[in-house]
C-alpha positions in Angstrom: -3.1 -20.0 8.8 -0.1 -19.6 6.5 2.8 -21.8 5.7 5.3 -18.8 5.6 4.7 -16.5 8.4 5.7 -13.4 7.7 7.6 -11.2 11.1 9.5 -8.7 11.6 12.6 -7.6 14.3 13.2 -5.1 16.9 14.8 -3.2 14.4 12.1 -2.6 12.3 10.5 0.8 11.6 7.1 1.8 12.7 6.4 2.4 8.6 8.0 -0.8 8.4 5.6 -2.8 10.1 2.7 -0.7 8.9 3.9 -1.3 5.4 3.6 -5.6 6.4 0.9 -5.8 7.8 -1.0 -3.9 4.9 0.5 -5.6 2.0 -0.1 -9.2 3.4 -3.6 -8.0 5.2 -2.2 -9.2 8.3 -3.6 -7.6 12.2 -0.8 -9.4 14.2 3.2 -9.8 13.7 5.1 -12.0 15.3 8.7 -9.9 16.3 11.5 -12.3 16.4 15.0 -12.2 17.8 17.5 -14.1 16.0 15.1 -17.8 15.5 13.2 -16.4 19.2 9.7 -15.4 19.6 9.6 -11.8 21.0 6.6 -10.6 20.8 3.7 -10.1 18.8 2.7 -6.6 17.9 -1.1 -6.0 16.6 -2.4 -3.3 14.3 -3.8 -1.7 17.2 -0.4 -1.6 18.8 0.9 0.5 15.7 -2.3 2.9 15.6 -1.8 3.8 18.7 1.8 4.3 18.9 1.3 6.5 15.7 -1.5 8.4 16.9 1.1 8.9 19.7 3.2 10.5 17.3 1.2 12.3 16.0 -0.3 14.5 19.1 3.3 14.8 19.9 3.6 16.6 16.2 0.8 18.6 16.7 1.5 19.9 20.3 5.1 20.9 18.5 3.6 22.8 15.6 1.1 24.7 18.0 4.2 25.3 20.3 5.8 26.7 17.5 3.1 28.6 16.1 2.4 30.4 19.6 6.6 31.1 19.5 6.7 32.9 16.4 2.9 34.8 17.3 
């Protein structure tokens, strides 16, 4: 446990959250709404949204690639 528990908002950016969690060696991130709880997102959460991402990328790039072929 912590005394200052470091969150983040709706508004923040998957980088954002990645860049929290790893400087303060967290796995889990509370997400508040004004002084509301909203959620808590986990570091699996974020891998697999950005391995989301990234399959999206590569399915692009091989699009493209089979385009300009």
């Amino acid at each position: 446990m912590v005394r200052e528990v470091v969150s983040c908002t709706r508004e923040n950016t998957l980088g954002d959250i990645l860049l929290l969690m790893s400087s303060h060696e967290i796995r889990h991130l509370p997400v508040v709404d004004g002084d509301r709880l909203a959620g808590i997102i986990s570091m699996r959460d974020v891998v697999d949204c950005r391995l989301g991402e990234l399959e999206t990328e590569n399915e692009n790039l091989k699009q493209m690639l089979s385009e300009a072929a």
